[in-house]
Biopython code that builds the backbone (N, CA, C, O; Angstrom):
import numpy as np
from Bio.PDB.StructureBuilder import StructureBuilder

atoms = [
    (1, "UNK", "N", (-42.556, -6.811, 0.682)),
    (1, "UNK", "CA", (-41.907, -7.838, 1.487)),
    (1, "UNK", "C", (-42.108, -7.499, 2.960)),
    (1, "UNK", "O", (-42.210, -6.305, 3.241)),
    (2, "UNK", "N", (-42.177, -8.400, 3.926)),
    (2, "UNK", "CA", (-42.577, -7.808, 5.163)),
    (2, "UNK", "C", (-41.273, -7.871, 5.852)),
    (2, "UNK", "O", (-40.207, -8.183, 5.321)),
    (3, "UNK", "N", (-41.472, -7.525, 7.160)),
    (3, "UNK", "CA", (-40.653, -6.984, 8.213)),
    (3, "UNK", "C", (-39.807, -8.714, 8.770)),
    (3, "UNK", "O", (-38.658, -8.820, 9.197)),
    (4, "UNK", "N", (-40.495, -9.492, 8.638)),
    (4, "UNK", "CA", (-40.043, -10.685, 9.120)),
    (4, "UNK", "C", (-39.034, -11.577, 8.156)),
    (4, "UNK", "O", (-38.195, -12.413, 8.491)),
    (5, "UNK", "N", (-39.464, -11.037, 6.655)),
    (5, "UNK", "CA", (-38.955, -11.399, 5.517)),
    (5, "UNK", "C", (-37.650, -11.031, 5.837)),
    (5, "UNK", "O", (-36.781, -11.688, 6.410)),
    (6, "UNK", "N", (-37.622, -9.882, 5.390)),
    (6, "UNK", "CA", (-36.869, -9.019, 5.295)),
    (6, "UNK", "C", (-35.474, -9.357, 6.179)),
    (6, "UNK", "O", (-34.328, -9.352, 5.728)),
    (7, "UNK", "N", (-36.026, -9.751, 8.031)),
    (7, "UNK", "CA", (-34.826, -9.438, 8.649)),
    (7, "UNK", "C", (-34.368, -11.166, 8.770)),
    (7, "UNK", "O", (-33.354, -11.423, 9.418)),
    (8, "UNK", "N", (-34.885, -11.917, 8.347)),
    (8, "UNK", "CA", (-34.481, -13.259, 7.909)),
    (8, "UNK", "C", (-33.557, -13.063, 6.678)),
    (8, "UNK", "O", (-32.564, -13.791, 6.650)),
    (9, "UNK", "N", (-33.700, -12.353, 5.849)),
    (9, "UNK", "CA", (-32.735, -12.222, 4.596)),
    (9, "UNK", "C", (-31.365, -11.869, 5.324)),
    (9, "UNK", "O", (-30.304, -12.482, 5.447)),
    (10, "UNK", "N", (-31.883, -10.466, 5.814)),
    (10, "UNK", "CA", (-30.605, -9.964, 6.375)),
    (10, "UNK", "C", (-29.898, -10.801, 7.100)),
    (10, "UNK", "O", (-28.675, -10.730, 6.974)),
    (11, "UNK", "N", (-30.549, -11.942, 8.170)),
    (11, "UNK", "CA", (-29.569, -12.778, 8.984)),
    (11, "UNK", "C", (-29.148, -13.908, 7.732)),
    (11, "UNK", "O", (-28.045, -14.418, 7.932)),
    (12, "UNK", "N", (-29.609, -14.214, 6.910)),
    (12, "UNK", "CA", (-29.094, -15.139, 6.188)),
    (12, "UNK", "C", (-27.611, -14.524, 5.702)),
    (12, "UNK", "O", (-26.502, -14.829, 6.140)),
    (13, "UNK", "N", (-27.904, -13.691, 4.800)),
    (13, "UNK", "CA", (-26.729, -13.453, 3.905)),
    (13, "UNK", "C", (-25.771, -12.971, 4.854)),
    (13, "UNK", "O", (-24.599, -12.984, 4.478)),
    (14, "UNK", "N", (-26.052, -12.501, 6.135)),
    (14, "UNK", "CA", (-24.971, -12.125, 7.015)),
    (14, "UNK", "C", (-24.058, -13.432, 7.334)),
    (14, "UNK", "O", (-22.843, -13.464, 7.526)),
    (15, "UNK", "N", (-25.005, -14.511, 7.335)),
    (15, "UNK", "CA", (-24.478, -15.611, 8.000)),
    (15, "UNK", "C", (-23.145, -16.526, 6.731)),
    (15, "UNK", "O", (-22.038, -17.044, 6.882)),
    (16, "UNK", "N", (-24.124, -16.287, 5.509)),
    (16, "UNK", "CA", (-23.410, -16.669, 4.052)),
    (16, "UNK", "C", (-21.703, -15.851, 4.543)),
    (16, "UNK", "O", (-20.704, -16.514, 4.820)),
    (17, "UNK", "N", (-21.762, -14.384, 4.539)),
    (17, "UNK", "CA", (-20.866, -13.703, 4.416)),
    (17, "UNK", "C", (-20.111, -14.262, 5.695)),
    (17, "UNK", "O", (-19.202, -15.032, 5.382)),
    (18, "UNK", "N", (-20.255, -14.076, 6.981)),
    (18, "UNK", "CA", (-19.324, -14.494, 7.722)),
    (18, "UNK", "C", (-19.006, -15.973, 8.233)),
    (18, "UNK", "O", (-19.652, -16.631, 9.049)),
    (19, "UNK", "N", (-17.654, -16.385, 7.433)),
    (19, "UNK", "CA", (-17.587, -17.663, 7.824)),
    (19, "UNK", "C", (-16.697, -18.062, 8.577)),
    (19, "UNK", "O", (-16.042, -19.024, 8.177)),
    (20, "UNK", "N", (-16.385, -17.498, 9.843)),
    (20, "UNK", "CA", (-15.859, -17.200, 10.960)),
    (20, "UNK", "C", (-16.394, -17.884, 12.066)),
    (20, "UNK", "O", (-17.565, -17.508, 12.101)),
    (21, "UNK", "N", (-16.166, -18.852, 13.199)),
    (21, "UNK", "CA", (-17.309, -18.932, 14.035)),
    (21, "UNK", "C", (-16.956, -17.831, 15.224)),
    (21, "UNK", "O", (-16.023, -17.033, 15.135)),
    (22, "UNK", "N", (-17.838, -17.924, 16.323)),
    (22, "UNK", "CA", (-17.179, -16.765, 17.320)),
    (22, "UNK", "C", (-16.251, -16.877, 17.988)),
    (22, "UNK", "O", (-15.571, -15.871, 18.188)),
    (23, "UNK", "N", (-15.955, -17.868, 18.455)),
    (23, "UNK", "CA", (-14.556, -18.510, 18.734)),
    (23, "UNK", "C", (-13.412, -18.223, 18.169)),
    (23, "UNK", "O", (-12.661, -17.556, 18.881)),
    (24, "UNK", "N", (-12.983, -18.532, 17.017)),
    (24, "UNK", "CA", (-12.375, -18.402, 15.424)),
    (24, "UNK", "C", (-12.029, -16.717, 15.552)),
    (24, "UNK", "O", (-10.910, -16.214, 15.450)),
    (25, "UNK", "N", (-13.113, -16.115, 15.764)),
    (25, "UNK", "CA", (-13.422, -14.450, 15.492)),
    (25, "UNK", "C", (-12.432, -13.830, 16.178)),
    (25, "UNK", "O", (-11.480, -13.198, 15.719)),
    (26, "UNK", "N", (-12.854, -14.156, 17.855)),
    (26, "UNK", "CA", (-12.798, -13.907, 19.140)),
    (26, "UNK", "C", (-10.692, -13.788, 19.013)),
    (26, "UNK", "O", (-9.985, -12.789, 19.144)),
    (27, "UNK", "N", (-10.285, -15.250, 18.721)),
    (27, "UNK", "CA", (-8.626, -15.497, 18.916)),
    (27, "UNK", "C", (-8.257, -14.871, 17.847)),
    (27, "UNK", "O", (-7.098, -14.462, 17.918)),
    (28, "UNK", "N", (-8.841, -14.622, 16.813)),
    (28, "UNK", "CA", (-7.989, -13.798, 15.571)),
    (28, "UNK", "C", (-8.054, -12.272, 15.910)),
    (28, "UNK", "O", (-7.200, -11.597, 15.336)),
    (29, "UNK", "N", (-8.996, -11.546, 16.817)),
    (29, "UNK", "CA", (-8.924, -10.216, 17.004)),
    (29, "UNK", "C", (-8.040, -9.974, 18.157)),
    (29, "UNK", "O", (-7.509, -8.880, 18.347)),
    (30, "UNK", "N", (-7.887, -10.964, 18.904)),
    (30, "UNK", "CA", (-6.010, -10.741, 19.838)),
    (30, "UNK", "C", (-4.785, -10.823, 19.661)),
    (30, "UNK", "O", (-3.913, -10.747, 20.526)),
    (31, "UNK", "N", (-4.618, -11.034, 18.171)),
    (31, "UNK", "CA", (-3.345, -11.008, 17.559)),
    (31, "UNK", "C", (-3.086, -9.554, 17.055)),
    (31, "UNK", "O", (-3.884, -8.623, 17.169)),
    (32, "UNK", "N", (-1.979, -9.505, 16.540)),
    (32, "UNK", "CA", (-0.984, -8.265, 16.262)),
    (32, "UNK", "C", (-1.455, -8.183, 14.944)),
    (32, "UNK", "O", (-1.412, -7.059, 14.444)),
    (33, "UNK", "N", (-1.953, -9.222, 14.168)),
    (33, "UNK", "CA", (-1.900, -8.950, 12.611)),
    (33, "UNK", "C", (-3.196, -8.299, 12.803)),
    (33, "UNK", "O", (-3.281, -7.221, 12.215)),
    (34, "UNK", "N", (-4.282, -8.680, 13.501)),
    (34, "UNK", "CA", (-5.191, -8.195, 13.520)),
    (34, "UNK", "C", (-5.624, -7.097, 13.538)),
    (34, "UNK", "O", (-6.379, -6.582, 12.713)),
    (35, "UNK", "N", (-4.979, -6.441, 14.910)),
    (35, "UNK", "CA", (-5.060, -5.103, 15.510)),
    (35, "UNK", "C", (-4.258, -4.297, 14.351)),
    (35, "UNK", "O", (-4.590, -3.113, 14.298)),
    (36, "UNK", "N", (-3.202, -4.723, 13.345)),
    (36, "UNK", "CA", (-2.184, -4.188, 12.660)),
    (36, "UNK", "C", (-2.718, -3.038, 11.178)),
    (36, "UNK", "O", (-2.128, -2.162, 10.546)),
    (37, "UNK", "N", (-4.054, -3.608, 11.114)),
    (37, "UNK", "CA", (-4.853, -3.414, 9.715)),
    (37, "UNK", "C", (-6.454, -2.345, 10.088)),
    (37, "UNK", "O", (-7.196, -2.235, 11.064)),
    (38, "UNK", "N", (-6.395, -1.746, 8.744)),
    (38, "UNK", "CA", (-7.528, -0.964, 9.027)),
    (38, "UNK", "C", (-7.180, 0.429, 8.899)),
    (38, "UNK", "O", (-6.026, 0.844, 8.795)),
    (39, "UNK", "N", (-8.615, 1.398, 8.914)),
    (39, "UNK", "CA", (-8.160, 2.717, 8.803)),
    (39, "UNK", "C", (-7.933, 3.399, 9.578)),
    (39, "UNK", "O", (-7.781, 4.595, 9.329)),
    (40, "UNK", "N", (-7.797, 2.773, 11.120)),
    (40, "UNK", "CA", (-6.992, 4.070, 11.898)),
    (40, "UNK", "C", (-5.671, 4.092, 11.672)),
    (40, "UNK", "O", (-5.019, 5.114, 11.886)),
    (41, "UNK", "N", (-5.011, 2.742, 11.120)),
    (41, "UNK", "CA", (-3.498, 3.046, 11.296)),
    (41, "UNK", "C", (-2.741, 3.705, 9.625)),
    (41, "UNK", "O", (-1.556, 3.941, 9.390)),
    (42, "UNK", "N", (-4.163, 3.879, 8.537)),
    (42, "UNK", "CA", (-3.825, 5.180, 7.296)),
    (42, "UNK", "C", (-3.215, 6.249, 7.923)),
    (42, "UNK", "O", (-3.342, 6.440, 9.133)),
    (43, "UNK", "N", (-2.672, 6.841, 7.318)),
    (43, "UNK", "CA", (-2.080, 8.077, 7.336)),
    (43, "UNK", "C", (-3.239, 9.124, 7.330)),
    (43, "UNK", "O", (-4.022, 9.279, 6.392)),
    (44, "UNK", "N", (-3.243, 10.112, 8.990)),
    (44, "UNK", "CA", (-4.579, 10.706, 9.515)),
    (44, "UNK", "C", (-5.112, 9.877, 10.338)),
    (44, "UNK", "O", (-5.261, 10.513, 11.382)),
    (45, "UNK", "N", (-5.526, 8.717, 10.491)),
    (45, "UNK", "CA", (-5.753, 7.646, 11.434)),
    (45, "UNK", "C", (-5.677, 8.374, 12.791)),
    (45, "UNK", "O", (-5.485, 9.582, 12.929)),
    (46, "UNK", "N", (-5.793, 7.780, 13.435)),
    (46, "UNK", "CA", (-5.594, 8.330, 15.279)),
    (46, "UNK", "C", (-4.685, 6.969, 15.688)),
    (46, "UNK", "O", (-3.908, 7.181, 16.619)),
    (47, "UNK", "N", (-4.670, 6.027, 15.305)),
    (47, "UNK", "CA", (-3.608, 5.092, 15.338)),
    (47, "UNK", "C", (-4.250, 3.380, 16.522)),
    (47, "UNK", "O", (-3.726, 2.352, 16.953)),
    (48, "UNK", "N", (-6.028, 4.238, 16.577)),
    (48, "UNK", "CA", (-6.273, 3.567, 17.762)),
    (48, "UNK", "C", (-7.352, 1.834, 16.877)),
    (48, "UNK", "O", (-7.182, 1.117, 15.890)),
    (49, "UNK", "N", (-8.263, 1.917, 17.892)),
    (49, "UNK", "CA", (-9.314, 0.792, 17.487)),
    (49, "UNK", "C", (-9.089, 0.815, 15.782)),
    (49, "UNK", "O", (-8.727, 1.936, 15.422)),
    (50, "UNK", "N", (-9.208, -0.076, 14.757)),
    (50, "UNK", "CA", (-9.857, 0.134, 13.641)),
    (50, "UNK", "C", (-11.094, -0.199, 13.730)),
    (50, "UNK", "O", (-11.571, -0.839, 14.668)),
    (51, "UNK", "N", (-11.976, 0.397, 12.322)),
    (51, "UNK", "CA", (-13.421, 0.081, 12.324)),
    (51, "UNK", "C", (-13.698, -1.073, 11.816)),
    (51, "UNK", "O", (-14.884, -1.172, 11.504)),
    (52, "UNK", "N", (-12.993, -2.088, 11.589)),
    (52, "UNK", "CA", (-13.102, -3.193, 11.101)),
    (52, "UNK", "C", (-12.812, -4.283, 12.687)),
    (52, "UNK", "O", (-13.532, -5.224, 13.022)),
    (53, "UNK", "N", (-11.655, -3.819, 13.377)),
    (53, "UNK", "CA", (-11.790, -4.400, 14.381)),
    (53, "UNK", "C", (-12.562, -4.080, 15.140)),
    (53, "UNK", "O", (-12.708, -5.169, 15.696)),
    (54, "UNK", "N", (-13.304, -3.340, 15.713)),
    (54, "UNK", "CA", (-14.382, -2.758, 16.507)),
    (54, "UNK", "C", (-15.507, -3.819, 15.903)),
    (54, "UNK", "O", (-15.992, -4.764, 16.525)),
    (55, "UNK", "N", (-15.921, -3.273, 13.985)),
    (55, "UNK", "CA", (-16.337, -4.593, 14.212)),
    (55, "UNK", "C", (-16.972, -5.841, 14.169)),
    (55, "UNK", "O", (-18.072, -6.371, 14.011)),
    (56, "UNK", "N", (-15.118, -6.201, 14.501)),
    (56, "UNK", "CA", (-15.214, -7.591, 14.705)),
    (56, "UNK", "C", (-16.149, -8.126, 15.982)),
    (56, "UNK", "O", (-17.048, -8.958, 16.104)),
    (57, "UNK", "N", (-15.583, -7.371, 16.700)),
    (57, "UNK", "CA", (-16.180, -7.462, 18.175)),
    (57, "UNK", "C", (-17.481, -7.597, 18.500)),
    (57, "UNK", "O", (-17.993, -8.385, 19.295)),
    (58, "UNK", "N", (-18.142, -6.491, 17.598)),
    (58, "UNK", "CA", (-19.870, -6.666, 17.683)),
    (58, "UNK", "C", (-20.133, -8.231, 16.636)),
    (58, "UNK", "O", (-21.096, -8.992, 16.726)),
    (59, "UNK", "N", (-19.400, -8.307, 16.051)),
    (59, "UNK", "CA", (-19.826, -9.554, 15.134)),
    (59, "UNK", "C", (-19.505, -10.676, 16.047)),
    (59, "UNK", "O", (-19.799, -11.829, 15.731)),
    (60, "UNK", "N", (-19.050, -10.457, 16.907)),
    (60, "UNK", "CA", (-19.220, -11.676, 17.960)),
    (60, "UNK", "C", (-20.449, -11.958, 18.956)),
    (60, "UNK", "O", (-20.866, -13.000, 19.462)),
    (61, "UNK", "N", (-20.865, -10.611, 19.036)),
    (61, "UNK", "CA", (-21.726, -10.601, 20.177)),
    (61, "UNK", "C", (-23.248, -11.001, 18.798)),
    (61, "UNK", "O", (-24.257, -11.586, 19.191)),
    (62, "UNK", "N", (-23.148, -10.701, 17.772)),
    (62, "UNK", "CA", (-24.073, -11.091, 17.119)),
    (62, "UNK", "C", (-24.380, -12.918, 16.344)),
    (62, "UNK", "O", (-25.431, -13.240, 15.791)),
    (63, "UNK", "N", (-23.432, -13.636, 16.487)),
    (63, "UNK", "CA", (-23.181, -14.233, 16.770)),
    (63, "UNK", "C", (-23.988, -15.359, 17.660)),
    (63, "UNK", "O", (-24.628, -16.398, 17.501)),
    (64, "UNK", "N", (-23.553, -14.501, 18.671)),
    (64, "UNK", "CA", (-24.492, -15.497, 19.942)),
    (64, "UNK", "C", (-26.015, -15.248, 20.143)),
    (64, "UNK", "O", (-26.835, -15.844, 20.842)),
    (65, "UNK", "N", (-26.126, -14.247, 19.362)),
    (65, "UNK", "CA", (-27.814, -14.075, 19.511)),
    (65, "UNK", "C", (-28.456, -14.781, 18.747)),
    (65, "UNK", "O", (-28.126, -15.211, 17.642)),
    (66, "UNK", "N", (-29.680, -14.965, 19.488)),
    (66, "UNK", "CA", (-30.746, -15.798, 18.314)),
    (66, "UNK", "C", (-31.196, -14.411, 17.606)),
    (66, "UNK", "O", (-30.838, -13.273, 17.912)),
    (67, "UNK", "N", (-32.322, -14.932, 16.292)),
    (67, "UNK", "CA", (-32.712, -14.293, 15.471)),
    (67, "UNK", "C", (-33.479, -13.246, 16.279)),
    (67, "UNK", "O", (-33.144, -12.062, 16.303)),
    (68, "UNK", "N", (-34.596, -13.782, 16.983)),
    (68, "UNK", "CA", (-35.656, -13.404, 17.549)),
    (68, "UNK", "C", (-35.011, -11.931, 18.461)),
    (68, "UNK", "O", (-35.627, -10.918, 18.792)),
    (69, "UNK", "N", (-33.787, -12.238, 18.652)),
    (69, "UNK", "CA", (-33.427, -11.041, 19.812)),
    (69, "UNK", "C", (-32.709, -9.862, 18.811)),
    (69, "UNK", "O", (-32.377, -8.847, 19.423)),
    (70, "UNK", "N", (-32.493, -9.869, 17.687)),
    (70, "UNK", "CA", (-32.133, -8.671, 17.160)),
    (70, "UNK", "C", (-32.670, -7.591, 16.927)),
    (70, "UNK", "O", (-33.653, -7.295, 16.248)),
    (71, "UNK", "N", (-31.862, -6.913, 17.623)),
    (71, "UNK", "CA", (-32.436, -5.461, 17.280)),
    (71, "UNK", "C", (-32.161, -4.689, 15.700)),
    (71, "UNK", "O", (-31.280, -4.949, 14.879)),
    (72, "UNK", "N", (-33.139, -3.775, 15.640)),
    (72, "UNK", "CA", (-33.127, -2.775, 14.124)),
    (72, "UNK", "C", (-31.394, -2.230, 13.914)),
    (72, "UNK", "O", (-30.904, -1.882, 12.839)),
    (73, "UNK", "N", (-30.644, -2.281, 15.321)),
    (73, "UNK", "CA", (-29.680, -1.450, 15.182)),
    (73, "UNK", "C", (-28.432, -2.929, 14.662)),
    (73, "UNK", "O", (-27.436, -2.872, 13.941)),
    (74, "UNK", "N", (-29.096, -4.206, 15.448)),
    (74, "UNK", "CA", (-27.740, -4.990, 14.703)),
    (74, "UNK", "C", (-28.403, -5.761, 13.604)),
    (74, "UNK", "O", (-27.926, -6.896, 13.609)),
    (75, "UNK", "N", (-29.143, -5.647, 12.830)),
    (75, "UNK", "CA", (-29.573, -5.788, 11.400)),
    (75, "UNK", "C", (-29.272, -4.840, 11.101)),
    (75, "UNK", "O", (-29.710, -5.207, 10.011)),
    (76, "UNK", "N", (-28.764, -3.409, 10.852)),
    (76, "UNK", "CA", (-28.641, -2.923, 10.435)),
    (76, "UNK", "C", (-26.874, -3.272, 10.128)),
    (76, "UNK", "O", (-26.558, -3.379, 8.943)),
    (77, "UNK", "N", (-25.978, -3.409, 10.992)),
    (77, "UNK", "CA", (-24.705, -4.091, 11.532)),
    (77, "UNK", "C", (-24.297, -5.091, 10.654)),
    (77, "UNK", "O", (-23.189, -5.142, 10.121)),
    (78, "UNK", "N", (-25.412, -6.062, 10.479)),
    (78, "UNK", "CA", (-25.662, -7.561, 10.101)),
    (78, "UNK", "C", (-25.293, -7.060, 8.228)),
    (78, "UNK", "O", (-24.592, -7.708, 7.451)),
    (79, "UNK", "N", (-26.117, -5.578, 7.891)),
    (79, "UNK", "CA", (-25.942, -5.485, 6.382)),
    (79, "UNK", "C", (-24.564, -4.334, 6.411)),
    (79, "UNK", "O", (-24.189, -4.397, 5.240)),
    (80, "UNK", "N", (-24.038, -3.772, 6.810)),
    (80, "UNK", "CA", (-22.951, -3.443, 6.950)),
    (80, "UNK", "C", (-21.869, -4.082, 6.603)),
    (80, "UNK", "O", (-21.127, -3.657, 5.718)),
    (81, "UNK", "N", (-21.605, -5.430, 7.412)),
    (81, "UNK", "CA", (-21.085, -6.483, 7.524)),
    (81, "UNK", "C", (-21.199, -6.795, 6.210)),
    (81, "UNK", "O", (-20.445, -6.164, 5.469)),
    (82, "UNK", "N", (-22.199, -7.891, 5.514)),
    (82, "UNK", "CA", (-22.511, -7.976, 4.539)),
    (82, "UNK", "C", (-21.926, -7.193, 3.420)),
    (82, "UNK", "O", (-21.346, -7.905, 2.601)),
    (83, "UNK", "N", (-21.923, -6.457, 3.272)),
    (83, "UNK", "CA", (-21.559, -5.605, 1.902)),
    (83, "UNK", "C", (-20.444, -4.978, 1.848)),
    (83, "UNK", "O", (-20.000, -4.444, 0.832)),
    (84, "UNK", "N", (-19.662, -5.009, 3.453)),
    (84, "UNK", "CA", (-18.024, -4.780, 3.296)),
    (84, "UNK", "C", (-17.716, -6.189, 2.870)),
    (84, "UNK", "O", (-17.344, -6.305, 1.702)),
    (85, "UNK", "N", (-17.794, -7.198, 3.539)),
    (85, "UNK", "CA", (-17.454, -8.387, 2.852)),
    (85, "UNK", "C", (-17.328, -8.737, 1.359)),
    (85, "UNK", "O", (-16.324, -9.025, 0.709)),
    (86, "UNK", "N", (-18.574, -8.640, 1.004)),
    (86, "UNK", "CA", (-18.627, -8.667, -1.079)),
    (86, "UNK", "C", (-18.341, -7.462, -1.567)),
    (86, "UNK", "O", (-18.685, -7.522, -2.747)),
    (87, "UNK", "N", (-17.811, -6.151, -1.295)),
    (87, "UNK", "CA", (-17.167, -4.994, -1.854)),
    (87, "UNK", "C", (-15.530, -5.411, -1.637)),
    (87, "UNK", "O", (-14.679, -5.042, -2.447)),
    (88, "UNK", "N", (-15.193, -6.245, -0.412)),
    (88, "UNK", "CA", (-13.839, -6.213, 0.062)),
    (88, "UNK", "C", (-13.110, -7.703, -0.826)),
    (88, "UNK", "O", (-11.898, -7.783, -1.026)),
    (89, "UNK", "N", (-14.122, -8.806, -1.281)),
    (89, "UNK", "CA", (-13.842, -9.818, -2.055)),
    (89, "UNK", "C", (-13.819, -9.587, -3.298)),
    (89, "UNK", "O", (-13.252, -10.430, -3.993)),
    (90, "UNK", "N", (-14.290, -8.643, -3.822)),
    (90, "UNK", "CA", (-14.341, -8.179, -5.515)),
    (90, "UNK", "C", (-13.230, -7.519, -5.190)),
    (90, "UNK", "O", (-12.722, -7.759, -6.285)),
    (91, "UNK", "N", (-12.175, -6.725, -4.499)),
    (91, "UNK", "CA", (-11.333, -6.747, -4.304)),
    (91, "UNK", "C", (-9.928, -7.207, -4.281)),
    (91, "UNK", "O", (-8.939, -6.489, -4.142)),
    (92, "UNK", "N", (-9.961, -8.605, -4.446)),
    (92, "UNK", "CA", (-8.846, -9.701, -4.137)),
    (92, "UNK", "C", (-7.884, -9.177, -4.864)),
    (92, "UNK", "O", (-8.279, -8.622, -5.889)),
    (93, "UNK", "N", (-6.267, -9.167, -4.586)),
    (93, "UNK", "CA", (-5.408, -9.131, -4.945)),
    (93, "UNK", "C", (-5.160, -10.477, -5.715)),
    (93, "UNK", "O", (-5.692, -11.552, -5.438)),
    (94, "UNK", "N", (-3.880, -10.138, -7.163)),
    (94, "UNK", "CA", (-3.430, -11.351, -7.793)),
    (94, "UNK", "C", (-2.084, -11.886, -6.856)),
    (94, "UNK", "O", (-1.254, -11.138, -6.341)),
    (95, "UNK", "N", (-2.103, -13.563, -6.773)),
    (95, "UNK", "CA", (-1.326, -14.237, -6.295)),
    (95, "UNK", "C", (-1.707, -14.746, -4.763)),
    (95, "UNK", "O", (-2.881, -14.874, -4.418)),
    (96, "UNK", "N", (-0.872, -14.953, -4.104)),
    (96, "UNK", "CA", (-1.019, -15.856, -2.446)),
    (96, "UNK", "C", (-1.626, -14.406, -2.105)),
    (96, "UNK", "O", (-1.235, -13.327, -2.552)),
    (97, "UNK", "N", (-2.981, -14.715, -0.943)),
    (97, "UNK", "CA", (-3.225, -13.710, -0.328)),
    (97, "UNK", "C", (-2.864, -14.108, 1.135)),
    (97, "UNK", "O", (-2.418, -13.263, 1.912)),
    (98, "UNK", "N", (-3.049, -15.312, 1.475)),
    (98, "UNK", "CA", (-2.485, -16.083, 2.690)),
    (98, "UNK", "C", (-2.229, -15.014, 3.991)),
    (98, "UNK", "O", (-2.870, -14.958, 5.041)),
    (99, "UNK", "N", (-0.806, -13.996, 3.460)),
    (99, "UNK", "CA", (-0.249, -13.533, 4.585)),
    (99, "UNK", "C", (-0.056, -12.018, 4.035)),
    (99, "UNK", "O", (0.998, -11.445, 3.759)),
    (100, "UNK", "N", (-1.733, -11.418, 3.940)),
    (100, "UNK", "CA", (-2.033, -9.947, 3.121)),
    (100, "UNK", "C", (-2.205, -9.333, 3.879)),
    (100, "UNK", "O", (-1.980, -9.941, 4.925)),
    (101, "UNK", "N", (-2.624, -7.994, 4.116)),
    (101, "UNK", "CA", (-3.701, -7.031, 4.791)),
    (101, "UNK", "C", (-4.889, -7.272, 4.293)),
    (101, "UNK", "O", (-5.757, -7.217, 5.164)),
    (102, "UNK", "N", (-5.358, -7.568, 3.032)),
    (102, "UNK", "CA", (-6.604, -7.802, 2.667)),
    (102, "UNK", "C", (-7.132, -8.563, 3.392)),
    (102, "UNK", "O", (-8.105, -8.319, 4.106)),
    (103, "UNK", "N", (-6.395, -9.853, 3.267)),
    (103, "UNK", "CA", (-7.267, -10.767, 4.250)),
    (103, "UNK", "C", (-7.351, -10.869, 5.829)),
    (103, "UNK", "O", (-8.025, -11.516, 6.630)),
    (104, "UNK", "N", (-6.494, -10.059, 5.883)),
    (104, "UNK", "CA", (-6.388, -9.684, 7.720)),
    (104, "UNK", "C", (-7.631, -8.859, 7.936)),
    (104, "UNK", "O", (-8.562, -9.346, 8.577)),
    (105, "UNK", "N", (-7.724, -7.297, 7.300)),
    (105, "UNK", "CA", (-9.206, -7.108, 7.057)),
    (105, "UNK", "C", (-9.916, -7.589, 6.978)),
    (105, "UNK", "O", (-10.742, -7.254, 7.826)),
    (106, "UNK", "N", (-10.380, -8.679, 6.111)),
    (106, "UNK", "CA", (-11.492, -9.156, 5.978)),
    (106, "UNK", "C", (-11.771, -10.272, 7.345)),
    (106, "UNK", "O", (-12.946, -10.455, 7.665)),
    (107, "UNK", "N", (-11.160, -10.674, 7.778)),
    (107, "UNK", "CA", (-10.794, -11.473, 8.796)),
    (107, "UNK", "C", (-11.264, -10.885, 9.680)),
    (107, "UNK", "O", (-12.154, -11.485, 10.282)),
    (108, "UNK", "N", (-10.949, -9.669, 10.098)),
    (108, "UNK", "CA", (-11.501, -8.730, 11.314)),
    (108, "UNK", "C", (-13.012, -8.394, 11.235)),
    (108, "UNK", "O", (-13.717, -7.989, 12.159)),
    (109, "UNK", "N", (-13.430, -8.675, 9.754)),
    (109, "UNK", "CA", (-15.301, -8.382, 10.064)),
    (109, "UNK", "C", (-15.315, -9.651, 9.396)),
    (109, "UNK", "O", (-15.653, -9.560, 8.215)),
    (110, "UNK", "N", (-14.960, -11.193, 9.936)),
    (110, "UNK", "CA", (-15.433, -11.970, 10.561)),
    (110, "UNK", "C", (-15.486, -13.628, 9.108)),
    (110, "UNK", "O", (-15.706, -14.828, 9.270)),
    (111, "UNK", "N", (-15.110, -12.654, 7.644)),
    (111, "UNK", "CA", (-14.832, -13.573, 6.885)),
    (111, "UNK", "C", (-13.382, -13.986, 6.077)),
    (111, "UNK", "O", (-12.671, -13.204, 5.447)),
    (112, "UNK", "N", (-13.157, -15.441, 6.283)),
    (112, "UNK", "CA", (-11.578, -15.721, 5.690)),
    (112, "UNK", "C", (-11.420, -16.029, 4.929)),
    (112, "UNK", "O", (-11.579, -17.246, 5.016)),
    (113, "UNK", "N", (-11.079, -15.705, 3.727)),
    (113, "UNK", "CA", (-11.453, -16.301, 2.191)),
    (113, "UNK", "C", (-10.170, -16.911, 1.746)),
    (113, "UNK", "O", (-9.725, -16.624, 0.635)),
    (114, "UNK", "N", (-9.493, -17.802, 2.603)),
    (114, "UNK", "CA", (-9.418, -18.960, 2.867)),
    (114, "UNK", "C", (-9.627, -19.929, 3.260)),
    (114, "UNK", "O", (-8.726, -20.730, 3.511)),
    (115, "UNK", "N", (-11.159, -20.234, 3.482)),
    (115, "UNK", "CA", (-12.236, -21.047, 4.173)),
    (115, "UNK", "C", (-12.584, -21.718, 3.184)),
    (115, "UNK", "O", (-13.481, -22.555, 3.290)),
]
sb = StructureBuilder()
sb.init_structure("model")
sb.init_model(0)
sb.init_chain("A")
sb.init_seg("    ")
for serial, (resi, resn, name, xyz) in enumerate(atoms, 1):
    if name == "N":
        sb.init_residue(resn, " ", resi, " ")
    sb.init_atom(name, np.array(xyz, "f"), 0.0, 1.0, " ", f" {name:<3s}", serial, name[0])
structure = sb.get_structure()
């Protein structure tokens, strides 16, 4: 498969997985629920950024890029993204997830599976 293949896949299924726009992204990572979730605030944590909100943040800036301008380092980002998403949805809790941590997580790297 070539190199062009390849990083077209990767922007696809990134795009499948996050169904967030950047906007959408942007106002949900300034809330409290947002910042509230993730593994810095586990027990051991440092209590600071989570890595899910951090990122969210780059998933914004990826976002606004065209294809043509990605770099190896945010395709690499792009499948990151990707596969926390479908590891974090095989996941789902039983009943309302509405007002979870799960979905606050998942929310923070950019997909709401209430969409």
């Amino acid at each position: 498969m070539s190199e062009t293949i390849d990083r077209a896949e990767i922007a696809r299924d990134f795009h499948q997985a996050v169904n967030m726009t950047a906007a959408a992204l942007e106002k949900w990572l300034a809330t409290e629920h947002s910042r509230a979730v993730g593994d810095s605030h586990l027990p051991g944590g440092d209590g600071g950024e989570s890595t899910g909100h951090k990122s969210g943040r780059r998933i914004i800036e990826l976002l606004h890029k065209k294809q043509a301008e990605l770099t190896d380092d945010d395709l690499a980002h792009m499948r990151k993204v990707t596969g926390y998403v479908h590891r974090h949805i095989a996941q789902r809790p039983a009943g309302d997830v509405g007002e979870t941590k799960w979905r606050y997580s998942l929310m923070n790297w950019g997909h709401d599976p209430l969409k």
